[in-house]
CHARMM internal coordinates of N, CA and C (Angstrom, degrees):
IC EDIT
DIST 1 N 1 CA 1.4453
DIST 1 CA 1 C 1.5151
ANGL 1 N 1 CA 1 C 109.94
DIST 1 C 2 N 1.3855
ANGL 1 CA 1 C 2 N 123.92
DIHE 1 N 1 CA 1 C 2 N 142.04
DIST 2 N 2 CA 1.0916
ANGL 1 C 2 N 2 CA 120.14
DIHE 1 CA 1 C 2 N 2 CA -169.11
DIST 2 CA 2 C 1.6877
ANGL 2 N 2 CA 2 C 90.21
DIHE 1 C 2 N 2 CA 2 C -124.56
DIST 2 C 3 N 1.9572
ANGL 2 CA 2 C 3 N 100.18
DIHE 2 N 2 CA 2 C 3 N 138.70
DIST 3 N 3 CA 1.5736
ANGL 2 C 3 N 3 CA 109.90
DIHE 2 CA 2 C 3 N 3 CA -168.68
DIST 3 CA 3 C 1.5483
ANGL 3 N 3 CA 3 C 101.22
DIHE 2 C 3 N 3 CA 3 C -84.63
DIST 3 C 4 N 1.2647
ANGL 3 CA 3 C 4 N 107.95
DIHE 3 N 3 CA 3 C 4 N -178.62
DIST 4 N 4 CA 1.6097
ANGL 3 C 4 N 4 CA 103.69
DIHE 3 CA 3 C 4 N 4 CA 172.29
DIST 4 CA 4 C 1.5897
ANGL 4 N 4 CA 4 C 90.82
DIHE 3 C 4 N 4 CA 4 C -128.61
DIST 4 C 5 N 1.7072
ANGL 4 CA 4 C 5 N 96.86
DIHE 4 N 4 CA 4 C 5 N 101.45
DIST 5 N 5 CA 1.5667
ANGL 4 C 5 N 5 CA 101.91
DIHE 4 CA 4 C 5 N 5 CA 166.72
DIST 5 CA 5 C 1.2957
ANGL 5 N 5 CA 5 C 138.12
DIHE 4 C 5 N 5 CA 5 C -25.79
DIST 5 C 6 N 1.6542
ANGL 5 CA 5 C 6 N 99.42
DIHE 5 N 5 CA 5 C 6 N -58.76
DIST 6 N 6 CA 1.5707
ANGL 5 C 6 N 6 CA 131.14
DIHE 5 CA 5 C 6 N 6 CA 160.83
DIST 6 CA 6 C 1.2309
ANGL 6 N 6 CA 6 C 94.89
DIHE 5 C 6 N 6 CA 6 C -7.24
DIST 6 C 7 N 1.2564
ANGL 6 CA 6 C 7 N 86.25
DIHE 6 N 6 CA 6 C 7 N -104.58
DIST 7 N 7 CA 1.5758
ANGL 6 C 7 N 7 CA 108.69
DIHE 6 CA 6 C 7 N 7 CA -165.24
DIST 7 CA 7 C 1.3330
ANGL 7 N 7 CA 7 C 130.30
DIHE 6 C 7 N 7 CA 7 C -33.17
DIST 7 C 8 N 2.0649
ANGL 7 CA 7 C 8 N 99.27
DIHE 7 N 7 CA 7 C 8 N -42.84
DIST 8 N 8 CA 1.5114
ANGL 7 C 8 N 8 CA 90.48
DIHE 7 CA 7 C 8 N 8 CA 176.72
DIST 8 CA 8 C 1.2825
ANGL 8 N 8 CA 8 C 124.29
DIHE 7 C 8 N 8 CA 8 C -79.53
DIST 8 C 9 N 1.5597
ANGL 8 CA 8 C 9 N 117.53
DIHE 8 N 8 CA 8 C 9 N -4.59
DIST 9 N 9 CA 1.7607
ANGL 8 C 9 N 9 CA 116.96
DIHE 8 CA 8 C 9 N 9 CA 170.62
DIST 9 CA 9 C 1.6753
ANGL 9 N 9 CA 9 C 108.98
DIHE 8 C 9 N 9 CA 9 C -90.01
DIST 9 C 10 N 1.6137
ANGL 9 CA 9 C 10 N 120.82
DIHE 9 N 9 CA 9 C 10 N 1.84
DIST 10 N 10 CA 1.4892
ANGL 9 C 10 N 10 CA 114.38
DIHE 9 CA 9 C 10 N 10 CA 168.57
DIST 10 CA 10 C 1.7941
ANGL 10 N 10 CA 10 C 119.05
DIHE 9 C 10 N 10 CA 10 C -91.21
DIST 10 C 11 N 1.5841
ANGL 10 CA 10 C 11 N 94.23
DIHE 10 N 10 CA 10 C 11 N -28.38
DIST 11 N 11 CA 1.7755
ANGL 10 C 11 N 11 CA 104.78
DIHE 10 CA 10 C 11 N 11 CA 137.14
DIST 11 CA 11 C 1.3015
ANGL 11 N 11 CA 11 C 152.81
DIHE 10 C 11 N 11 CA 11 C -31.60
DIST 11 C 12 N 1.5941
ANGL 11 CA 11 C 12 N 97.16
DIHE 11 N 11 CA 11 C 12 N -52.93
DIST 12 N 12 CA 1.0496
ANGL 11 C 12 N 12 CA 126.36
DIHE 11 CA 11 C 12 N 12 CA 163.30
DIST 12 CA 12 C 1.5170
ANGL 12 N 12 CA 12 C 119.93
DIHE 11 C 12 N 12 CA 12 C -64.46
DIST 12 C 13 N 1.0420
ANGL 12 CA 12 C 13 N 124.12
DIHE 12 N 12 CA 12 C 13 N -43.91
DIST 13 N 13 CA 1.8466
ANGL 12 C 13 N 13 CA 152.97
DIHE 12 CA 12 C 13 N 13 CA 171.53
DIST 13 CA 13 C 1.2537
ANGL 13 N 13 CA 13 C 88.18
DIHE 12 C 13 N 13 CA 13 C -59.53
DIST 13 C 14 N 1.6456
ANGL 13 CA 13 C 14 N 127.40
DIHE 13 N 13 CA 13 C 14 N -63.19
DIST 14 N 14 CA 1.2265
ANGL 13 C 14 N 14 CA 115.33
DIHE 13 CA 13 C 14 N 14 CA -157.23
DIST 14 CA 14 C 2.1482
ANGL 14 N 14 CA 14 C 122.94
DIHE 13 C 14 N 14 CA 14 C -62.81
DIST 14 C 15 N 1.5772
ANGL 14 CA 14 C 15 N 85.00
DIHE 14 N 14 CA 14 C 15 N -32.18
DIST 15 N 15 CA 1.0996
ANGL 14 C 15 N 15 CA 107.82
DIHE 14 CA 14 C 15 N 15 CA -163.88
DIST 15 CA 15 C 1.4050
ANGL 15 N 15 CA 15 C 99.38
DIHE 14 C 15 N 15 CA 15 C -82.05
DIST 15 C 16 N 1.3778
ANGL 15 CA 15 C 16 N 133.30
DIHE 15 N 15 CA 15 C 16 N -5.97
DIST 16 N 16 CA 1.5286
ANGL 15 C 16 N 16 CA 114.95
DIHE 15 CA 15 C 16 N 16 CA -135.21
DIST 16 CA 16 C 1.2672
ANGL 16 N 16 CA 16 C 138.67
DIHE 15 C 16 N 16 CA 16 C 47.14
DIST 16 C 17 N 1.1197
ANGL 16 CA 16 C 17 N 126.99
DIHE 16 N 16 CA 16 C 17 N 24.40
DIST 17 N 17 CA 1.6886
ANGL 16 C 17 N 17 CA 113.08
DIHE 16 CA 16 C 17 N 17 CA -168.59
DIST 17 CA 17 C 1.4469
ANGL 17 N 17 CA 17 C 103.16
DIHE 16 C 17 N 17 CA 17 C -136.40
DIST 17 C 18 N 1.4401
ANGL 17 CA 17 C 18 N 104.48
DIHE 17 N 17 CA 17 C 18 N 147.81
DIST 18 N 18 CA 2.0287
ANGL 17 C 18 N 18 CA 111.71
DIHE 17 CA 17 C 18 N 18 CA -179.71
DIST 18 CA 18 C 1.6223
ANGL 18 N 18 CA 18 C 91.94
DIHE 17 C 18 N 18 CA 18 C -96.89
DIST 18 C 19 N 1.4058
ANGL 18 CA 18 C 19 N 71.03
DIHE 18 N 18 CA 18 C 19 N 172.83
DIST 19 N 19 CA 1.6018
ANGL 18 C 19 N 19 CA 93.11
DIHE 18 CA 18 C 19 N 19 CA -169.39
DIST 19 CA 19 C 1.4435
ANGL 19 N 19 CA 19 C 108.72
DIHE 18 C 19 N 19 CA 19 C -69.93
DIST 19 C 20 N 1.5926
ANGL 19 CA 19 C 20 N 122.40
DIHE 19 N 19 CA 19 C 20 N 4.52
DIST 20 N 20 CA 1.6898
ANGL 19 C 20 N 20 CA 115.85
DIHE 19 CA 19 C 20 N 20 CA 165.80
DIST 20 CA 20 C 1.8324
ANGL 20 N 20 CA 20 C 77.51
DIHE 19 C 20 N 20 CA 20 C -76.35
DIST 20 C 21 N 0.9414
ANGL 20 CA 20 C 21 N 130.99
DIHE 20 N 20 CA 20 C 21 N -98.25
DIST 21 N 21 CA 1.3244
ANGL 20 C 21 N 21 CA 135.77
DIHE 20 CA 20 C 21 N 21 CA -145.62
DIST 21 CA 21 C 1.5406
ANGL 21 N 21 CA 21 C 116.18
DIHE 20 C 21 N 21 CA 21 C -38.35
DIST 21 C 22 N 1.1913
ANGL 21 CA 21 C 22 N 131.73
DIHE 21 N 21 CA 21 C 22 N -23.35
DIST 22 N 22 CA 1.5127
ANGL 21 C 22 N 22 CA 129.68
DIHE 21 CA 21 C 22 N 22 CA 150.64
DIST 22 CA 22 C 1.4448
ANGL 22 N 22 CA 22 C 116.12
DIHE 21 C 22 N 22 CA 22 C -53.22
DIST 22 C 23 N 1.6148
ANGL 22 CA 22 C 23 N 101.65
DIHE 22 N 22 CA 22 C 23 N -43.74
DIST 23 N 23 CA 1.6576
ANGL 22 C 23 N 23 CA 91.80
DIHE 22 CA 22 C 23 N 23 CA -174.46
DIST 23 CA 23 C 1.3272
ANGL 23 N 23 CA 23 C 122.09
DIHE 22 C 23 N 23 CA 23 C -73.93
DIST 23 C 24 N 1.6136
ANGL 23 CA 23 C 24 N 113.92
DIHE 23 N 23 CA 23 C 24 N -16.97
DIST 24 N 24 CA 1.4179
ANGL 23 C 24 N 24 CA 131.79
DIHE 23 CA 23 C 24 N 24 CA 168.37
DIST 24 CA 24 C 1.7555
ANGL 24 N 24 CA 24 C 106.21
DIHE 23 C 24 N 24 CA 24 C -62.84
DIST 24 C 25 N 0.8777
ANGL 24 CA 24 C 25 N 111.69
DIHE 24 N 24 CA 24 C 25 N -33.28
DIST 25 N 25 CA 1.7402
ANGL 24 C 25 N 25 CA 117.04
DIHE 24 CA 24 C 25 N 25 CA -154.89
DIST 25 CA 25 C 2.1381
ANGL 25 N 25 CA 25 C 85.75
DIHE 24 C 25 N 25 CA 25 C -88.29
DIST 25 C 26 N 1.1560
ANGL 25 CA 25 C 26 N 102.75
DIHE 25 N 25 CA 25 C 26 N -51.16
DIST 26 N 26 CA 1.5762
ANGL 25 C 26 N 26 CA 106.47
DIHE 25 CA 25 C 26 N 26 CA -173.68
DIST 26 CA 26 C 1.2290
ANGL 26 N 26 CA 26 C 99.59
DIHE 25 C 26 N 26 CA 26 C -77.95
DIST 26 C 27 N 1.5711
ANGL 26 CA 26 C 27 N 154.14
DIHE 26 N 26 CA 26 C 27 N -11.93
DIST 27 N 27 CA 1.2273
ANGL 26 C 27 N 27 CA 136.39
DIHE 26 CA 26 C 27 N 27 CA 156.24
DIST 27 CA 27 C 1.4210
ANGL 27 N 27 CA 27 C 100.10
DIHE 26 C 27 N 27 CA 27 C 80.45
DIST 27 C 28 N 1.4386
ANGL 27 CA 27 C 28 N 98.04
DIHE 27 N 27 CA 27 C 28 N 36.31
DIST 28 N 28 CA 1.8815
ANGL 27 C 28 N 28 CA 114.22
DIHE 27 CA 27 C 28 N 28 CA 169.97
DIST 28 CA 28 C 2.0273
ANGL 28 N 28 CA 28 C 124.77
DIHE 27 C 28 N 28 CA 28 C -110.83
DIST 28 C 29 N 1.1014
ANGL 28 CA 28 C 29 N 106.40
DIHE 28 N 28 CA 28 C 29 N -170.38
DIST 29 N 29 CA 1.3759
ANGL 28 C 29 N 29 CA 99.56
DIHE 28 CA 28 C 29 N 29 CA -176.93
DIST 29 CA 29 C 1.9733
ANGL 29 N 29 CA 29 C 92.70
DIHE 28 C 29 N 29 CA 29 C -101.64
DIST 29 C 30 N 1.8813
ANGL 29 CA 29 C 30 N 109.34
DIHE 29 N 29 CA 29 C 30 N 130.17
DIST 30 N 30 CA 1.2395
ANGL 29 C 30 N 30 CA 99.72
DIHE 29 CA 29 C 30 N 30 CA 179.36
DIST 30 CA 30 C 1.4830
ANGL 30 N 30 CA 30 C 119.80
DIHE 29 C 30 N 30 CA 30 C -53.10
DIST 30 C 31 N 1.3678
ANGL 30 CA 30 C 31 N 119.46
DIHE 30 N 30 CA 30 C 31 N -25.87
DIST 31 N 31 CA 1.1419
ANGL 30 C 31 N 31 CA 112.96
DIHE 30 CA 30 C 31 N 31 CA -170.55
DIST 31 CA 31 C 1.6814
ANGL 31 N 31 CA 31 C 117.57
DIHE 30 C 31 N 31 CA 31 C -79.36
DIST 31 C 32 N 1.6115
ANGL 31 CA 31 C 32 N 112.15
DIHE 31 N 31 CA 31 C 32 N 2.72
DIST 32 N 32 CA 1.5122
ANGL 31 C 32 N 32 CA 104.08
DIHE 31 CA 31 C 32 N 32 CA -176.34
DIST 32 CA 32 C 1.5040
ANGL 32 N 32 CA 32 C 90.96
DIHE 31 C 32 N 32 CA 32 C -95.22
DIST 32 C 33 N 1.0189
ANGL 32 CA 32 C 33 N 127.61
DIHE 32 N 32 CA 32 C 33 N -43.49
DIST 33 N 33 CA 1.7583
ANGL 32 C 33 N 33 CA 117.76
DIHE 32 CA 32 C 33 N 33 CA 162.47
DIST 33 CA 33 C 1.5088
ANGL 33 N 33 CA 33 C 135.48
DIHE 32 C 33 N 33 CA 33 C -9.83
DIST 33 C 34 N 1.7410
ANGL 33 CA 33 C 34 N 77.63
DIHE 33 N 33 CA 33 C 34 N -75.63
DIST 34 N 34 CA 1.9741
ANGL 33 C 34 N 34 CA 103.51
DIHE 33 CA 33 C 34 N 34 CA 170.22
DIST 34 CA 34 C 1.6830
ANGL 34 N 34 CA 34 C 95.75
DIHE 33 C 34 N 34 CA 34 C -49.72
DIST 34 C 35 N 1.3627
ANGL 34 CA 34 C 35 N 122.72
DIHE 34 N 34 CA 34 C 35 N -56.78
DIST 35 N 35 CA 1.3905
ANGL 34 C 35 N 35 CA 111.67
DIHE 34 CA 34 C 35 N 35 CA 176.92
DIST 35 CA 35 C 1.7204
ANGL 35 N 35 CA 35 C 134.69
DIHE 34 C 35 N 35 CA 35 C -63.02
DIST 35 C 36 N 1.0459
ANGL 35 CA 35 C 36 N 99.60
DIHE 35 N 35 CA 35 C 36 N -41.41
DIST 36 N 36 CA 1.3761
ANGL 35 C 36 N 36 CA 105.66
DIHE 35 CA 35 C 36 N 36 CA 167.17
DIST 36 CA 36 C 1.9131
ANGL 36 N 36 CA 36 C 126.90
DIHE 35 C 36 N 36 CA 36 C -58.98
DIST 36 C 37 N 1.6494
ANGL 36 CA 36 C 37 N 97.97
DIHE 36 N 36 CA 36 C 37 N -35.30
DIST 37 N 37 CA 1.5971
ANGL 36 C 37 N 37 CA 92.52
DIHE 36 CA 36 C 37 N 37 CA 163.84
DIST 37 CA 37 C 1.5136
ANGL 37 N 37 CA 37 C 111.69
DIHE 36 C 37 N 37 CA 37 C -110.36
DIST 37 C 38 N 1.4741
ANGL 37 CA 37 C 38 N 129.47
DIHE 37 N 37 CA 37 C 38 N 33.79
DIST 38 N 38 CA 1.6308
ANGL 37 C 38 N 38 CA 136.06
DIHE 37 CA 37 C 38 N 38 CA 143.39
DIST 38 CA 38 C 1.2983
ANGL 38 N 38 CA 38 C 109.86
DIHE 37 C 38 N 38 CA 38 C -88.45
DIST 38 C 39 N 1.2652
ANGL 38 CA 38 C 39 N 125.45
DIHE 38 N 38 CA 38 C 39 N -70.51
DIST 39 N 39 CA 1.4663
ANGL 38 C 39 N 39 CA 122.57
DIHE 38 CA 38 C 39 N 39 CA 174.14
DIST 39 CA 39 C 1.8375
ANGL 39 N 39 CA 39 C 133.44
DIHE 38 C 39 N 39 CA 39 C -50.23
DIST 39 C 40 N 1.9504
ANGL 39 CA 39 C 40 N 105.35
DIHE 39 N 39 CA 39 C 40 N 2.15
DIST 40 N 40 CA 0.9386
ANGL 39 C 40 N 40 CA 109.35
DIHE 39 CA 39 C 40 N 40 CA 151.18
DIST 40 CA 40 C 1.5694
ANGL 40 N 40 CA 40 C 105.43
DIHE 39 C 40 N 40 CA 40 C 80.02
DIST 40 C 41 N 1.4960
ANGL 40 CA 40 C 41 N 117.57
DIHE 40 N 40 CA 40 C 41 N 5.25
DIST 41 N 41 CA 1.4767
ANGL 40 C 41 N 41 CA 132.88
DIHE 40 CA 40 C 41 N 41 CA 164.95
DIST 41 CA 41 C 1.6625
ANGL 41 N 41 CA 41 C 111.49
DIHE 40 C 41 N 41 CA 41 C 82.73
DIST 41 C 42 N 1.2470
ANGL 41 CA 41 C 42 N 110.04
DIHE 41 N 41 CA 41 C 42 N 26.22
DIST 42 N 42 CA 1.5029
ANGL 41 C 42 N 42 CA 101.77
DIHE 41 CA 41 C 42 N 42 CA -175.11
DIST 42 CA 42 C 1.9797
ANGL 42 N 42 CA 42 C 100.42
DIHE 41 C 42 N 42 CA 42 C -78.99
DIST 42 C 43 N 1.2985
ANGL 42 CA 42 C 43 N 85.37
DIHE 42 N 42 CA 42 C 43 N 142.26
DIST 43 N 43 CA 1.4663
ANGL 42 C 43 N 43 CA 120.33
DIHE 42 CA 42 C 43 N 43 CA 176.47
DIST 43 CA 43 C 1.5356
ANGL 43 N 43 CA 43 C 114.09
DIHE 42 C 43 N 43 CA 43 C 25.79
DIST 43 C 44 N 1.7105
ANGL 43 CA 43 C 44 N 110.35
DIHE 43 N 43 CA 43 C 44 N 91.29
DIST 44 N 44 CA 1.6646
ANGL 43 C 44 N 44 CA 131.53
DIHE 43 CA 43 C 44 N 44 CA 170.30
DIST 44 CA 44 C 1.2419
ANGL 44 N 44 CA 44 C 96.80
DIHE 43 C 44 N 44 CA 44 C -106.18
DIST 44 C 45 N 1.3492
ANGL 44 CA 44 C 45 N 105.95
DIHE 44 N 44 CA 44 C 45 N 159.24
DIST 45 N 45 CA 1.3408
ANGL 44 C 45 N 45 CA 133.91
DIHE 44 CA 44 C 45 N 45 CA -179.85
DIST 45 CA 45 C 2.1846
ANGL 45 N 45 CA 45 C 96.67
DIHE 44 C 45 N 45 CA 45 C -87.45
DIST 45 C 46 N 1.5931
ANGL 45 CA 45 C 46 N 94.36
DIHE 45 N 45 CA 45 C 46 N 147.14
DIST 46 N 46 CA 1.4105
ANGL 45 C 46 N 46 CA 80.77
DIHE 45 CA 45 C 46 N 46 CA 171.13
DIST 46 CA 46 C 1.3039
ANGL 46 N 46 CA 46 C 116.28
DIHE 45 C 46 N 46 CA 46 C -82.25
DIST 46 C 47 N 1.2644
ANGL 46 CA 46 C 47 N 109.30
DIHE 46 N 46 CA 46 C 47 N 15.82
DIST 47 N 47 CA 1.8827
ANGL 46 C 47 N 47 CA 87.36
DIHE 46 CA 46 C 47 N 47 CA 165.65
DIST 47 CA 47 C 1.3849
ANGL 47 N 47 CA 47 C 110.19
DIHE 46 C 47 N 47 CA 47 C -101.70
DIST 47 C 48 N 1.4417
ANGL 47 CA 47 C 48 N 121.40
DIHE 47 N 47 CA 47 C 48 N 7.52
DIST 48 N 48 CA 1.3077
ANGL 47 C 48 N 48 CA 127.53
DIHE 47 CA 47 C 48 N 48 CA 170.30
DIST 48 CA 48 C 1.7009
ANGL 48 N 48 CA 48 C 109.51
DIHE 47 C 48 N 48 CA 48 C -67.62
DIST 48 C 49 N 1.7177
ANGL 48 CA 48 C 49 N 93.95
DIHE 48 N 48 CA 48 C 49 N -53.36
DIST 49 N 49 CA 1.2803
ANGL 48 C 49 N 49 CA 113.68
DIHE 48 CA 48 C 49 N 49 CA -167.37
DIST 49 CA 49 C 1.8849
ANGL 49 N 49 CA 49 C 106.79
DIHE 48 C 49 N 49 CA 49 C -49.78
DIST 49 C 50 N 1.3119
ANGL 49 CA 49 C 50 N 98.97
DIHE 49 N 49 CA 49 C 50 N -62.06
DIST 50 N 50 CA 1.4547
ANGL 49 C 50 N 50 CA 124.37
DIHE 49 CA 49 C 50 N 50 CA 167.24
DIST 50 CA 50 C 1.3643
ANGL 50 N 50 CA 50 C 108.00
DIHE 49 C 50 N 50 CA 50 C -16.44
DIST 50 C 51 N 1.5907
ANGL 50 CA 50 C 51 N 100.92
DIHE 50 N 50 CA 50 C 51 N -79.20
DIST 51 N 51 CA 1.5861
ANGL 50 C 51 N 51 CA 101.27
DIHE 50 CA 50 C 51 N 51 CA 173.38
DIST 51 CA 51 C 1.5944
ANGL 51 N 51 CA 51 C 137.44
DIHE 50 C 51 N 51 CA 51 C -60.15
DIST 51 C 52 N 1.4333
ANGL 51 CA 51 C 52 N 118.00
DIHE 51 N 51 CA 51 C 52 N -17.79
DIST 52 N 52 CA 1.3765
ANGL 51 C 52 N 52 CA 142.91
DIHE 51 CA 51 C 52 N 52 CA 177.98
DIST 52 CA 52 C 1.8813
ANGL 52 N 52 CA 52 C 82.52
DIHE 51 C 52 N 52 CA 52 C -52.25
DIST 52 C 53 N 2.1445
ANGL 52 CA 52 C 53 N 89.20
DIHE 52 N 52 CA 52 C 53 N -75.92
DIST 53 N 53 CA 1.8200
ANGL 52 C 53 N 53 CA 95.85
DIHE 52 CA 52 C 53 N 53 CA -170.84
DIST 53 CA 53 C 1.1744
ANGL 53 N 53 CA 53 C 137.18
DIHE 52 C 53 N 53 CA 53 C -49.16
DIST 53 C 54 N 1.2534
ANGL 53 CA 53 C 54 N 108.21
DIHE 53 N 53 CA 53 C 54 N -36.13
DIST 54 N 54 CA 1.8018
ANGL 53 C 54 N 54 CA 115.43
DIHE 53 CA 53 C 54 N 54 CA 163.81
DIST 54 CA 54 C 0.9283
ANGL 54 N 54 CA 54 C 120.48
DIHE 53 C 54 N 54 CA 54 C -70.04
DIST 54 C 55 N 1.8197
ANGL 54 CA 54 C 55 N 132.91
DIHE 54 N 54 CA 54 C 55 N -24.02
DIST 55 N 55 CA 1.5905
ANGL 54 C 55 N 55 CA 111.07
DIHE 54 CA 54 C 55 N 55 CA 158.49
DIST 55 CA 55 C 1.3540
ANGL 55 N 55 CA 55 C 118.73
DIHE 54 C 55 N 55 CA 55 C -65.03
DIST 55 C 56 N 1.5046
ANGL 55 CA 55 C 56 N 114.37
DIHE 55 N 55 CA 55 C 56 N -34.71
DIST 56 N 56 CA 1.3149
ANGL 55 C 56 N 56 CA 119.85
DIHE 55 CA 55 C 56 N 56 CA -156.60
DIST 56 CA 56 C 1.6657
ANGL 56 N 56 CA 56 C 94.11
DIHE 55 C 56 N 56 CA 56 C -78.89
DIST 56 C 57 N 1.1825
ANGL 56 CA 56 C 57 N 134.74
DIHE 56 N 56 CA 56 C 57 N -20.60
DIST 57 N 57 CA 1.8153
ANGL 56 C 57 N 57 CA 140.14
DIHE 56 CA 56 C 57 N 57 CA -153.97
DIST 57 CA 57 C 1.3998
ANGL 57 N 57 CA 57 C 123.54
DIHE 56 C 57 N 57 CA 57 C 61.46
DIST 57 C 58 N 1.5902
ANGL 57 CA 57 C 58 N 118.35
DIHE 57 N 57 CA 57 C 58 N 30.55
DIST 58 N 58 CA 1.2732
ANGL 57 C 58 N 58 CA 141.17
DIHE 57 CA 57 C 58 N 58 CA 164.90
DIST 58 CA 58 C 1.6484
ANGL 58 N 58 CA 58 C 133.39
DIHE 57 C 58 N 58 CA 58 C -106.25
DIST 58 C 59 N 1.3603
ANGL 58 CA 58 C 59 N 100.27
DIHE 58 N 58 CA 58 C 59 N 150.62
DIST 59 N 59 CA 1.3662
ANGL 58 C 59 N 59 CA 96.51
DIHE 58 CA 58 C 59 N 59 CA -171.02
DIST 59 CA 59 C 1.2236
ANGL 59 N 59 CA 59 C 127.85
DIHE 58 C 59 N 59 CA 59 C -71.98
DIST 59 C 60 N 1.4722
ANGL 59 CA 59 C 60 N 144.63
DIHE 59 N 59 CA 59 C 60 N 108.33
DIST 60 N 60 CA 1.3320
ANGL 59 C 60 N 60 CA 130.12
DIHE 59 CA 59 C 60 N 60 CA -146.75
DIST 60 CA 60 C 1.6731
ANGL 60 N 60 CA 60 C 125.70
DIHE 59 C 60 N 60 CA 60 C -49.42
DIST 60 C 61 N 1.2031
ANGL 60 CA 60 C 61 N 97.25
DIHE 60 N 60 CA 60 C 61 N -43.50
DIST 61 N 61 CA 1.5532
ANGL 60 C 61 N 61 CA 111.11
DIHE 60 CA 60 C 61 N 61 CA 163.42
DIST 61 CA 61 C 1.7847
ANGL 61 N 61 CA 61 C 133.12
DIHE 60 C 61 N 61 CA 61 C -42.25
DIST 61 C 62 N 1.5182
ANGL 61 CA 61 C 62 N 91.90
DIHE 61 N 61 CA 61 C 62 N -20.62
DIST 62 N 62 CA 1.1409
ANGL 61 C 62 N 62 CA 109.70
DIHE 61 CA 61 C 62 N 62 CA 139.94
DIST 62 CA 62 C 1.3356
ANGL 62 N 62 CA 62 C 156.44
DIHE 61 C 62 N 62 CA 62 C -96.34
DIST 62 C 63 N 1.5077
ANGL 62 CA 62 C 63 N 85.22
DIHE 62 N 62 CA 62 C 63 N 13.24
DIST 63 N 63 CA 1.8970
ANGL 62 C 63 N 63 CA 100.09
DIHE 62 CA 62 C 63 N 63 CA 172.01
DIST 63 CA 63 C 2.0489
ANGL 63 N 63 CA 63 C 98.84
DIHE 62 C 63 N 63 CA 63 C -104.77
DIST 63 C 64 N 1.1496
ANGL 63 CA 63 C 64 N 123.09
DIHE 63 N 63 CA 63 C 64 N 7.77
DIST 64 N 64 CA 1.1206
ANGL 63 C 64 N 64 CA 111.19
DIHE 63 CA 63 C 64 N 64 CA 179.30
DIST 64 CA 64 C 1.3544
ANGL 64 N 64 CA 64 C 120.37
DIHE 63 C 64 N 64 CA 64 C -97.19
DIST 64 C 65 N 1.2325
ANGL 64 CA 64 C 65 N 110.88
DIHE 64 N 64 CA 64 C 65 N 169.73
DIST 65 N 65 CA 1.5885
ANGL 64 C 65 N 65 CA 115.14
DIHE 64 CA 64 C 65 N 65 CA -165.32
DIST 65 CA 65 C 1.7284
ANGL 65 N 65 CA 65 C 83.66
DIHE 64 C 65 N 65 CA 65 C -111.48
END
COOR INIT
IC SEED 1 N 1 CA 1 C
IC BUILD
């Protein structure tokens, strides 16, 4: 599945928070973050996606490209 960056850094905008603070909220390493919105979201698993949307309080289906 490929994410739609976009969106998840207008999330980010919405929410106030950088991508350290997503990776805090998802209980991930900051640096797979920084990677996940450089590489432009090519090919996550949907339980990646899943977790992206539940930090952010969105529907995952809306993190896709």
């Amino acid at each position: 599945m490929r994410l739609n960056t976009k969106r998840i850094r207008q999330e980010l905008d919405r929410l106030g928070w950088s991508p350290y603070r997503l990776s805090k909220e998802m209980k991930i390493a900051n640096q797979t973050v920084y990677k996940l919105l450089k590489d432009n979201g090519n090919s996550y698993t949907f339980k990646t996606v899943e977790k992206v949307a539940d930090a952010l309080g969105v529907n995952p289906k809306d993190l896709l490209s």
